[in-house]
DRENDO-721717 format. One record per residue: x, y negated, z of N, C-alpha, C in turn; residue in three letters; residue number from 0. Coordinates in steps of 0.02 Angstrom, whole numbers, always signed. Layout:
N
<atom n_px="X" n_py="Y" n_pz="Z" ca_px="X" ca_py="Y" ca_pz="Z" c_px="X" c_py="Y" c_pz="Z" code="Ala" pos="NUM"/>
...
# end
This chain:
130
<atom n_px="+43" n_py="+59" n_pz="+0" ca_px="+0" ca_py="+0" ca_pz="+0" c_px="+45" c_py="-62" c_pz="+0" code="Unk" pos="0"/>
<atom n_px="+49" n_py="-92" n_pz="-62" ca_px="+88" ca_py="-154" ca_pz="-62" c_px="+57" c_py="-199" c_pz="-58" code="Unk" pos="1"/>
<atom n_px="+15" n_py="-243" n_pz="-32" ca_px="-36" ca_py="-271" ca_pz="-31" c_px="-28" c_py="-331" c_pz="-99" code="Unk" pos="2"/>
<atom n_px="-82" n_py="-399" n_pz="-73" ca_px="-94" ca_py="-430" ca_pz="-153" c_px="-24" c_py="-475" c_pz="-183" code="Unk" pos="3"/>
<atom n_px="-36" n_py="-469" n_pz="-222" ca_px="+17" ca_py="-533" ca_pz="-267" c_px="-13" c_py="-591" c_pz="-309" code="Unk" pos="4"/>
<atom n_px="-90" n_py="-569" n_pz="-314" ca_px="-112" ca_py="-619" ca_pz="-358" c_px="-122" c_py="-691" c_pz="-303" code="Unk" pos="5"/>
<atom n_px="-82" n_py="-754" n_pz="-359" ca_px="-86" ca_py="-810" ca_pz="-274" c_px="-180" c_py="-831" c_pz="-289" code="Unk" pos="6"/>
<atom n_px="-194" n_py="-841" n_pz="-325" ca_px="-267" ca_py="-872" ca_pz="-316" c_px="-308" c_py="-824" c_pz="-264" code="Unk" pos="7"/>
<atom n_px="-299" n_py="-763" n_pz="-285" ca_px="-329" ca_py="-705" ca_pz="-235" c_px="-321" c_py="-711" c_pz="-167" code="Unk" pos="8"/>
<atom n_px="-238" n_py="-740" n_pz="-135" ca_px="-218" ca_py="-743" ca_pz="-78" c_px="-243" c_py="-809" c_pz="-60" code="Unk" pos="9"/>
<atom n_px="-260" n_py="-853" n_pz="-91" ca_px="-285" ca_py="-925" ca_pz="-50" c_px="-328" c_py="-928" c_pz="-52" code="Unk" pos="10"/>
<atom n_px="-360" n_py="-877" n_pz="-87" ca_px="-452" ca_py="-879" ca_pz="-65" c_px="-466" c_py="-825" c_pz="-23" code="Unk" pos="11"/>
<atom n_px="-442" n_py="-781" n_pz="-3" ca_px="-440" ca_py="-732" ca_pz="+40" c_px="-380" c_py="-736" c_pz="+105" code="Unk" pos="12"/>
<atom n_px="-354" n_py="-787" n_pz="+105" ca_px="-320" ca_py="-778" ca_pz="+157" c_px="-341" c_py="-768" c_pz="+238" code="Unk" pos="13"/>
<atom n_px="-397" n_py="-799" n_pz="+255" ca_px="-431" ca_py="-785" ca_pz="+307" c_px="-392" c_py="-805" c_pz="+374" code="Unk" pos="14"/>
<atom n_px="-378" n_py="-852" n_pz="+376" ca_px="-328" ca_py="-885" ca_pz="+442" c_px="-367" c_py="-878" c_pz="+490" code="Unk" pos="15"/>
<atom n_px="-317" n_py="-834" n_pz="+536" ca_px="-342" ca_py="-810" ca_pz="+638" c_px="-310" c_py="-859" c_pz="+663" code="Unk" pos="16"/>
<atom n_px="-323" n_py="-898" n_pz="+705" ca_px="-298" ca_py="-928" ca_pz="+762" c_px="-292" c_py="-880" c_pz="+816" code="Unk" pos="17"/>
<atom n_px="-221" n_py="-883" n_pz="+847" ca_px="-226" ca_py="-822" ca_pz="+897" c_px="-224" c_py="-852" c_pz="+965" code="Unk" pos="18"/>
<atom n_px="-256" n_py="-803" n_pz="+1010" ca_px="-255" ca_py="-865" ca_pz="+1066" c_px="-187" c_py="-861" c_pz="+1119" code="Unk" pos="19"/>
<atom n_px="-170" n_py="-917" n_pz="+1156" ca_px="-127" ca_py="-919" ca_pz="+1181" c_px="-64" c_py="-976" c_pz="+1172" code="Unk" pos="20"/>
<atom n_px="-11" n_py="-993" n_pz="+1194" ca_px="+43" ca_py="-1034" ca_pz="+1183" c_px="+95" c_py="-993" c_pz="+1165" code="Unk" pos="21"/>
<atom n_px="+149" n_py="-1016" n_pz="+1107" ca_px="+188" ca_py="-948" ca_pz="+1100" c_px="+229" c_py="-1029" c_pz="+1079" code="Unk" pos="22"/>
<atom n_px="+315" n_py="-988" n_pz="+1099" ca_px="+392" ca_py="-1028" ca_pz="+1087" c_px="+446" c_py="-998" c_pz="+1064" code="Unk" pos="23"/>
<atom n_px="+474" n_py="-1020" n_pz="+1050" ca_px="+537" ca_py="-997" ca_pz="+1006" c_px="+593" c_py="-1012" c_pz="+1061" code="Unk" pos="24"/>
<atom n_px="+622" n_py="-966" n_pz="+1068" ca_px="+677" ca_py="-964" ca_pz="+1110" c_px="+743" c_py="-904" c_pz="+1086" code="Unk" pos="25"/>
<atom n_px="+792" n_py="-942" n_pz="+1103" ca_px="+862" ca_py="-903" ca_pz="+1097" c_px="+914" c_py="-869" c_pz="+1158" code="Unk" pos="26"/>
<atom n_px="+911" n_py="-814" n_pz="+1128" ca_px="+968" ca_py="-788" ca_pz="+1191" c_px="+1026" c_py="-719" c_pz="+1158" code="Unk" pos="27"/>
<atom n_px="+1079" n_py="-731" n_pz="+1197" ca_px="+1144" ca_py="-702" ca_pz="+1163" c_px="+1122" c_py="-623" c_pz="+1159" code="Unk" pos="28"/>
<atom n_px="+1075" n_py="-593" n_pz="+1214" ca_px="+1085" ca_py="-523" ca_pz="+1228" c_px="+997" c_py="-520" c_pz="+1238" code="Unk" pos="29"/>
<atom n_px="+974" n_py="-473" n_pz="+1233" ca_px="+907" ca_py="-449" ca_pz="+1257" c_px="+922" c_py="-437" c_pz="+1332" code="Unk" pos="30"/>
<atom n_px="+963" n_py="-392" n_pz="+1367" ca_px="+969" ca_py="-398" ca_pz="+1416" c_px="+909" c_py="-347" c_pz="+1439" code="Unk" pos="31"/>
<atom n_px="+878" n_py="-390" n_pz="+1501" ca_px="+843" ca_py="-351" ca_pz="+1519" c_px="+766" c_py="-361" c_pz="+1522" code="Unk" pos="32"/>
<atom n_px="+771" n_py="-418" n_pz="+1461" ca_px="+693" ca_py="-434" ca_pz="+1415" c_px="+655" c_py="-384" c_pz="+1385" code="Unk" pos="33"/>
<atom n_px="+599" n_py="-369" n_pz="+1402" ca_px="+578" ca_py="-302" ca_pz="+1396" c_px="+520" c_py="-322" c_pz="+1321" code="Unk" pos="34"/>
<atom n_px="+561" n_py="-269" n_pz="+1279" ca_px="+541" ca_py="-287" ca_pz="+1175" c_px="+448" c_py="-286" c_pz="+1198" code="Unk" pos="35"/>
<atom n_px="+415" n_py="-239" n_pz="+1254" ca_px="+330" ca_py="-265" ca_pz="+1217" c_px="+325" c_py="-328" c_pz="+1262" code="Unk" pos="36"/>
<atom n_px="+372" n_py="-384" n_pz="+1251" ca_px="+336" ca_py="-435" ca_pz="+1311" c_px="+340" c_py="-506" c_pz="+1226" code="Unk" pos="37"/>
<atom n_px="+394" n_py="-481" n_pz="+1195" ca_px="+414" ca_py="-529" ca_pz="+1137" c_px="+360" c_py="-498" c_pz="+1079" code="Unk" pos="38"/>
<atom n_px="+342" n_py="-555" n_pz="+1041" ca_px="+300" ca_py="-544" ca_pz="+988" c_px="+345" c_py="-550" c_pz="+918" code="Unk" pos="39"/>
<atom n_px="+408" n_py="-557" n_pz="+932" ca_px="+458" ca_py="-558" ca_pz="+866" c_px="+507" c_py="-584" c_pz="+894" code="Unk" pos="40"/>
<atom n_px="+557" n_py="-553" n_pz="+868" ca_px="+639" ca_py="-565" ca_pz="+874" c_px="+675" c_py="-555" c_pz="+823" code="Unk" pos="41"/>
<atom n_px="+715" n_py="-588" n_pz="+805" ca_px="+767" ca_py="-593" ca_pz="+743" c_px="+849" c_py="-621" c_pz="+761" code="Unk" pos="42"/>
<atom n_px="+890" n_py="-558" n_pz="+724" ca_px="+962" ca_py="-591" ca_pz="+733" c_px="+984" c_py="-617" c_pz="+692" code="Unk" pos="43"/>
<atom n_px="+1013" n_py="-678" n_pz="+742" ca_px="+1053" ca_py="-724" ca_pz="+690" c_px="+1139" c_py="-738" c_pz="+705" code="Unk" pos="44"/>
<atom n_px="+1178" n_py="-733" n_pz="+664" ca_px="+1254" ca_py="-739" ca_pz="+688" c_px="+1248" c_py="-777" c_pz="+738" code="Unk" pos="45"/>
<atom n_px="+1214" n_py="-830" n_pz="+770" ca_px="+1208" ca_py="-866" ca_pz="+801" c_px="+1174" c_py="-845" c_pz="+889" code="Unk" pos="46"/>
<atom n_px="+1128" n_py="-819" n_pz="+883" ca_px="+1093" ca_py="-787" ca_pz="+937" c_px="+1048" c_py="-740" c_pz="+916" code="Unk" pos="47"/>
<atom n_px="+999" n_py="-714" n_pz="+942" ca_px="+950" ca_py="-691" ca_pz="+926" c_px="+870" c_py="-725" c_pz="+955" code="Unk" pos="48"/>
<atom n_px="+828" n_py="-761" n_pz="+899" ca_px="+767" ca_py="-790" ca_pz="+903" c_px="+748" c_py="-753" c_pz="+944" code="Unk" pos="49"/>
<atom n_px="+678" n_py="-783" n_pz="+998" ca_px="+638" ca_py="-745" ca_pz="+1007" c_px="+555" c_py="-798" c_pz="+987" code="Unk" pos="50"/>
<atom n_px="+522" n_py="-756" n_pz="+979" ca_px="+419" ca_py="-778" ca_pz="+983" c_px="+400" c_py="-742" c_pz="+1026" code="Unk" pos="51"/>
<atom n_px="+384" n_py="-794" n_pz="+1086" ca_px="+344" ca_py="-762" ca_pz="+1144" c_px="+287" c_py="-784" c_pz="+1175" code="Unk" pos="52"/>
<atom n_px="+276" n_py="-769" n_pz="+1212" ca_px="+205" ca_py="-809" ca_pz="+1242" c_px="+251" c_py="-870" c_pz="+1297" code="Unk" pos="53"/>
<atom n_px="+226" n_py="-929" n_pz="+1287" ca_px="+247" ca_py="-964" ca_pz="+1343" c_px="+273" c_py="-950" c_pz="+1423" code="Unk" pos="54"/>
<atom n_px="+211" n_py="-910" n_pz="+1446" ca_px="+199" ca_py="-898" ca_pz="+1506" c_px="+251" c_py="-848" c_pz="+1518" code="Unk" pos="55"/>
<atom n_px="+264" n_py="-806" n_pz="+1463" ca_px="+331" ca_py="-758" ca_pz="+1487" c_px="+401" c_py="-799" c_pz="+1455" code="Unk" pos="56"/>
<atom n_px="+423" n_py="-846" n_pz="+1431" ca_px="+475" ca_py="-895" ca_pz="+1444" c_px="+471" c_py="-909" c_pz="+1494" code="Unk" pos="57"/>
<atom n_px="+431" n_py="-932" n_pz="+1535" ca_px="+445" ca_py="-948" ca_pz="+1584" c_px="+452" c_py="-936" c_pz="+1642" code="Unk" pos="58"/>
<atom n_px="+431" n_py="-855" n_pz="+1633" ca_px="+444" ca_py="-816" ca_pz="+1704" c_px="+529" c_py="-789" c_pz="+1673" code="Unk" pos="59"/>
<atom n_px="+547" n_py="-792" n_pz="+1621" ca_px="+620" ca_py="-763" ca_pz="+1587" c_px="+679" c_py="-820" c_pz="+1618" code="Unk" pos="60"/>
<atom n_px="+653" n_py="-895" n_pz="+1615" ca_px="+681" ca_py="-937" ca_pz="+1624" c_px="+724" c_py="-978" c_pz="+1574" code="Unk" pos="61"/>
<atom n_px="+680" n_py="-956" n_pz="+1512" ca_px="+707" ca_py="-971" ca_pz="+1442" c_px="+693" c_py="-1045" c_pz="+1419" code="Unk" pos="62"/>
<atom n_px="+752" n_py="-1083" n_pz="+1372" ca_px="+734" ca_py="-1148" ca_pz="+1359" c_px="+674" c_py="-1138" c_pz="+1292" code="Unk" pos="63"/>
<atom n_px="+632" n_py="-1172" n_pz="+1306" ca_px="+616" ca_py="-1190" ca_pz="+1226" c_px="+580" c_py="-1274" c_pz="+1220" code="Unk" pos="64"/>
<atom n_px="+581" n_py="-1289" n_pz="+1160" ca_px="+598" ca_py="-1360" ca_pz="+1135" c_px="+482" c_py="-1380" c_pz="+1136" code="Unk" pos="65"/>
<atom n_px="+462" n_py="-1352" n_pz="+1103" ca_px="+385" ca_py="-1357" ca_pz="+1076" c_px="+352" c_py="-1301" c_pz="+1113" code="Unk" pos="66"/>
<atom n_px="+297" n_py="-1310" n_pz="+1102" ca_px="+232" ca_py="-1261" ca_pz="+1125" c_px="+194" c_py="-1249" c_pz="+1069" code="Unk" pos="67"/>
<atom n_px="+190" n_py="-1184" n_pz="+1019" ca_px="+155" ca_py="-1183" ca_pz="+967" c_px="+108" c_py="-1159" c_pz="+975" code="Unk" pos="68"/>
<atom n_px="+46" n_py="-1170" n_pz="+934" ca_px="+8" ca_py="-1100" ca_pz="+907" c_px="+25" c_py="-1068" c_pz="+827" code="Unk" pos="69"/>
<atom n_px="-5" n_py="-998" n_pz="+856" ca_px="+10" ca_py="-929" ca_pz="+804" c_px="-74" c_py="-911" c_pz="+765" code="Unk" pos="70"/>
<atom n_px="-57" n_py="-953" n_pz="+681" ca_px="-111" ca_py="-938" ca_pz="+640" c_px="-76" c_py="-881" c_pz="+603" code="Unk" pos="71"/>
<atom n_px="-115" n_py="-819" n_pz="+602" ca_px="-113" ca_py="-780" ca_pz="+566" c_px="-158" c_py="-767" c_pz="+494" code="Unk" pos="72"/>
<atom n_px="-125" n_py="-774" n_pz="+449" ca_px="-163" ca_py="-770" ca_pz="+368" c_px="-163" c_py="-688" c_pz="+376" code="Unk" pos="73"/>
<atom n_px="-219" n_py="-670" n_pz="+372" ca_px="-282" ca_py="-589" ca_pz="+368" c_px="-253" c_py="-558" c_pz="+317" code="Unk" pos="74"/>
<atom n_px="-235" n_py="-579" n_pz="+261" ca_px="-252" ca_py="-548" ca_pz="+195" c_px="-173" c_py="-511" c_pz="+190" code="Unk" pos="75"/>
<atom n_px="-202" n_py="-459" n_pz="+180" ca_px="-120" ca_py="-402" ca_pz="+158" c_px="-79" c_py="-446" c_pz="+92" code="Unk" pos="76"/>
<atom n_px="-28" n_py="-464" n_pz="+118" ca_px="+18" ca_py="-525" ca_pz="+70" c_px="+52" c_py="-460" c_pz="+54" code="Unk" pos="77"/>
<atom n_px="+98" n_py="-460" n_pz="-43" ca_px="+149" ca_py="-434" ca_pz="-29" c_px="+205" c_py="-482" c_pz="-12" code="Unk" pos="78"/>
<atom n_px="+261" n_py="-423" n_pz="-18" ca_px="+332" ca_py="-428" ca_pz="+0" c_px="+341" c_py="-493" c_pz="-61" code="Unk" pos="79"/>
<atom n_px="+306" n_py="-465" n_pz="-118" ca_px="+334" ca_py="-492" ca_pz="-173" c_px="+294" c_py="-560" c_pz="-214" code="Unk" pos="80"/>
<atom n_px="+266" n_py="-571" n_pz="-171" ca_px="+196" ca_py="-612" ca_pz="-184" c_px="+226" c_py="-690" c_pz="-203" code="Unk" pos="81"/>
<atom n_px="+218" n_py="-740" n_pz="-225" ca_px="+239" ca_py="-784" ca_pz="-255" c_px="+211" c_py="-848" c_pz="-245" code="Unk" pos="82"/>
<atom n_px="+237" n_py="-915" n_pz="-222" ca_px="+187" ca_py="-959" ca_pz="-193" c_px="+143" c_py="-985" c_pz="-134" code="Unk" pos="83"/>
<atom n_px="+132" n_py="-923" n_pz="-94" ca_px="+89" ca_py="-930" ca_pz="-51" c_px="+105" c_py="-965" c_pz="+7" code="Unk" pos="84"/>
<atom n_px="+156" n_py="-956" n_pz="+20" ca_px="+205" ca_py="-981" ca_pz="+81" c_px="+210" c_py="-1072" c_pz="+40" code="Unk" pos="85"/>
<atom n_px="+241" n_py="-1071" n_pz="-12" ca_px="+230" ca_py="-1141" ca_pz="-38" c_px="+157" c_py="-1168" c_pz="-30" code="Unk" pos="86"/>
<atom n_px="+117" n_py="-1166" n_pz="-67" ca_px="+49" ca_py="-1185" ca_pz="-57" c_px="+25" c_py="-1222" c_pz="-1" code="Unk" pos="87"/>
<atom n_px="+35" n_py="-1179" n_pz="+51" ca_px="+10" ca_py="-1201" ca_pz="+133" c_px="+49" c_py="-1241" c_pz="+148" code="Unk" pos="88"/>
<atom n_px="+106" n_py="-1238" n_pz="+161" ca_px="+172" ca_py="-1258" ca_pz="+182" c_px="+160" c_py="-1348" c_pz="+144" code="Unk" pos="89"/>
<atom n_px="+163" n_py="-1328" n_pz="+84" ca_px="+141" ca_py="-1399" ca_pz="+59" c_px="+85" c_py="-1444" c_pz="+61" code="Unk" pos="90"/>
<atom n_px="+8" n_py="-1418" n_pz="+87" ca_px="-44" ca_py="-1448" ca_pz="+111" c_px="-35" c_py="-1465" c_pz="+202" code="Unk" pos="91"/>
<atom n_px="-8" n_py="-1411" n_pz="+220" ca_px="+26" ca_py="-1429" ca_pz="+294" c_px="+74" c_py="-1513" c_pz="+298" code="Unk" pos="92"/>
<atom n_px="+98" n_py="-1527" n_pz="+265" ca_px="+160" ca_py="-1551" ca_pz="+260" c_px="+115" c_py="-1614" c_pz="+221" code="Unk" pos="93"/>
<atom n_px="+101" n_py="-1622" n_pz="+189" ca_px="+58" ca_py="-1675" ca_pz="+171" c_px="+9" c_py="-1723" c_pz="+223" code="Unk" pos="94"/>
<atom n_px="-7" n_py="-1691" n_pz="+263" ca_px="-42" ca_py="-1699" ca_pz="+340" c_px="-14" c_py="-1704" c_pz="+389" code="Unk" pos="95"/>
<atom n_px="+80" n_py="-1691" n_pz="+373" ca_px="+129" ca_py="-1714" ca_pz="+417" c_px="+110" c_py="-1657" c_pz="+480" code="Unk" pos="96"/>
<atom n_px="+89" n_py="-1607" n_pz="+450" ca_px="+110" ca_py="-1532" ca_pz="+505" c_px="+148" c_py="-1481" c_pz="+473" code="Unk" pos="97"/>
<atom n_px="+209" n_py="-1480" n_pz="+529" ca_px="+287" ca_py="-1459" ca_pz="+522" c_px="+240" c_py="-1383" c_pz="+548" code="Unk" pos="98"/>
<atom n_px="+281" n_py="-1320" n_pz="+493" ca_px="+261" ca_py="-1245" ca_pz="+511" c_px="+332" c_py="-1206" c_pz="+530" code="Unk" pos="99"/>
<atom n_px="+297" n_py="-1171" n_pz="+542" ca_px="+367" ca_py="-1106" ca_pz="+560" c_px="+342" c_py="-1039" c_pz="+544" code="Unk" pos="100"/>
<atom n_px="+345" n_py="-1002" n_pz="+458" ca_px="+326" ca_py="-957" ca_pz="+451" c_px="+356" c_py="-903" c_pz="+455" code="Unk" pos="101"/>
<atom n_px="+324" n_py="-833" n_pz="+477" ca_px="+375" ca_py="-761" ca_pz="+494" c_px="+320" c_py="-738" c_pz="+442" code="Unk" pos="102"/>
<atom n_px="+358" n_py="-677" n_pz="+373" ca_px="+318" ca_py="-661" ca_pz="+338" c_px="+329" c_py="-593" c_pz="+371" code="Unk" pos="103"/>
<atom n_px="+284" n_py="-541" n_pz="+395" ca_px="+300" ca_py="-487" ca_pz="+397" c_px="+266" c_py="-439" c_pz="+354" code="Unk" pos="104"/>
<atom n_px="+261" n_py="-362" n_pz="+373" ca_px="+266" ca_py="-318" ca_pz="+302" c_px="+202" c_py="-327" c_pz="+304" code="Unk" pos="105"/>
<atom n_px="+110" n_py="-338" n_pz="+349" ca_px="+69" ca_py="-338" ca_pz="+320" c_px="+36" c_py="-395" c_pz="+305" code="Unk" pos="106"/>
<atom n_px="+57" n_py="-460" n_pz="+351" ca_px="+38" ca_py="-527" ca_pz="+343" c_px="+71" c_py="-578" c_pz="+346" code="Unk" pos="107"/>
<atom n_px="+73" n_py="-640" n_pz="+320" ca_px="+101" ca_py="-692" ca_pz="+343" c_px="+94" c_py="-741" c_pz="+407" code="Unk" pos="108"/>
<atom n_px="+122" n_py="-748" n_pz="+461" ca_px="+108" ca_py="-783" ca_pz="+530" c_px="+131" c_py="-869" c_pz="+521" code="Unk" pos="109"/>
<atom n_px="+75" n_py="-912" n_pz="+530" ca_px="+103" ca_py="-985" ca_pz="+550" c_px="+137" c_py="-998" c_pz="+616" code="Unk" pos="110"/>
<atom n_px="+162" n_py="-1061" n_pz="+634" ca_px="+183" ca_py="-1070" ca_pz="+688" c_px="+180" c_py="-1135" c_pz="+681" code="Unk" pos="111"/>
<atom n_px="+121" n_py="-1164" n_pz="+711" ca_px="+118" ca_py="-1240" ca_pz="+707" c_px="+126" c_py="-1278" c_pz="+804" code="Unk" pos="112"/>
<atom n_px="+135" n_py="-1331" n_pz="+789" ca_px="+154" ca_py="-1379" ca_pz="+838" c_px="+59" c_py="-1365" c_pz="+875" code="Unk" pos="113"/>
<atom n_px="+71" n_py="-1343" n_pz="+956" ca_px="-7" ca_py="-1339" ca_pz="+968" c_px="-52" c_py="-1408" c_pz="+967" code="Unk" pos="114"/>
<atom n_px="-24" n_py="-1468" n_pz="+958" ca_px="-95" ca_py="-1533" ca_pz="+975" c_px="-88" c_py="-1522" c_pz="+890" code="Unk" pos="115"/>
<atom n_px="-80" n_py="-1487" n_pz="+836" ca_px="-92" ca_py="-1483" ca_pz="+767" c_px="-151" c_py="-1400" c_pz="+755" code="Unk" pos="116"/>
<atom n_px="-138" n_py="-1381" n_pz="+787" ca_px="-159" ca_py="-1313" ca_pz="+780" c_px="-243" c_py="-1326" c_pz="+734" code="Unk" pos="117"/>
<atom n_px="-275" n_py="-1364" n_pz="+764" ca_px="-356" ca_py="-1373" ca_pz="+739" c_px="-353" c_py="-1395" c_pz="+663" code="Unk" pos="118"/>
<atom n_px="-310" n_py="-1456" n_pz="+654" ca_px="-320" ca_py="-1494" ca_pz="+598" c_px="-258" c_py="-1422" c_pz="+564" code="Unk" pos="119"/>
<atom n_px="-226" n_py="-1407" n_pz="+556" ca_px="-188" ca_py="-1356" ca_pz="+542" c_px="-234" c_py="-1296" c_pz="+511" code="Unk" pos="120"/>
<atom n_px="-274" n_py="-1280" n_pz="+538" ca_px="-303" ca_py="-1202" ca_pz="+549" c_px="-376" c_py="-1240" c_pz="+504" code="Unk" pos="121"/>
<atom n_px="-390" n_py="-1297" n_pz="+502" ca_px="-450" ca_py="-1327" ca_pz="+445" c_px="-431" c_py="-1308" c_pz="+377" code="Unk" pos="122"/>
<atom n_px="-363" n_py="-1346" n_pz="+383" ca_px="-309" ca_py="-1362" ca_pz="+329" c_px="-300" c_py="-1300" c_pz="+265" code="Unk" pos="123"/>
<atom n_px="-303" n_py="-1231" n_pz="+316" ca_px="-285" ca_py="-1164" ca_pz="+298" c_px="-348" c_py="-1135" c_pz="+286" code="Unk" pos="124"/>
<atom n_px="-396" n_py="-1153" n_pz="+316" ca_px="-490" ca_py="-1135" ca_pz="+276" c_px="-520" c_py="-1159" c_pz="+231" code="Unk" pos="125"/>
<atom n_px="-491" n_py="-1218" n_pz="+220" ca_px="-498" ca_py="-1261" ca_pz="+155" c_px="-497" c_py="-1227" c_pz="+84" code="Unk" pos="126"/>
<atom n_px="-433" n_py="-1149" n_pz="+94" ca_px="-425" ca_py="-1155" ca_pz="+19" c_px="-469" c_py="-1099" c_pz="-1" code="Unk" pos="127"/>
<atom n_px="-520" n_py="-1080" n_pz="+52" ca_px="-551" ca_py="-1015" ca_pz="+20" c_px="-621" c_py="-1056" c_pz="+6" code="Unk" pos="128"/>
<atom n_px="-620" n_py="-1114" n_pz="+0" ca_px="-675" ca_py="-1145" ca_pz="-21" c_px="-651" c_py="-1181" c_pz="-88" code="Unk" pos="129"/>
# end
C-alpha cells in the first residue's frame, strides 16, 4: 500500500486532525533514560537527537524547549513519493505568516504549528477540500 500521489486528490482529501494536547521539540545528546513510548518522534542528527513530545513530559524530563506547538495531522495516506503537497500548505501557511514544522512519515504527513496559530492554521488546511 503506497498510498496517493495524485496532489489534487491529496488537498481535497487531506482531512486535517488537530490532535489534542501541547507537543515541543527538544534536543538531547543520549536517550538515556527517556523512555521511547513517552516521545511521539525522534530523529538523529550529527548534532543531537530531536525529540516531539508532549509538553507535560519535557517537563517532568527537564528538557529545554523554545515554543509550545500544536500537532495537525493530514488523514489521507500521502505517498513517500507524492509531489507538492508539503509545498501547497506550507505555502498557504506562510502567506498567513504561520511558520510549520513538518514530519512526513510512512502513512501521513504531521504539521507542527506555533499553538496561539493552531485554529487559523487548521481553517487554513480545511480550506482546500472545499
Amino acid at each position: 500500500m503506497s498510498g496517493e500521489k495524485d496532489l489534487k486528490e491529496l488537498l481535497k482529501s487531506m482531512k486535517p486532525e488537530l490532535n489534542s494536547g501541547n507537543y515541543v521539540f527538544c534536543q538531547v545528546e543520549k536517550l538515556g533514560n527517556i523512555d521511547p513510548d513517552t516521545v511521539e518522534m525522534f530523529f538523529r542528527e550529527k548534532e543531537a537527537i530531536t525529540l516531539i513530545l508532549k509538553k507535560e513530559t519535557a517537563d517532568v524530563l527537564q528538557l529545554e524547549y523554545s515554543v509550545v506547538m500544536a500537532w495537525i495531522t493530514l488523514t489521507v495516506h500521502s505517498s513517500l513519493e507524492a509531489v507538492g503537497l508539503t509545498a501547497a500548505f506550507s505555502k498557504a501557511l506562510s502567506e498567513n505568516e504561520i511558520s510549520c514544522n513538518v514530519v512526513a512519515a510512512y502513512y501521513h504527513d504531521h504539521i507542527f504549528v506555533n499553538k496561539k496559530d493552531a485554529k487559523k492554521a487548521f481553517e487554513i488546511l480545511i480550506s482546500f477540500s472545499n
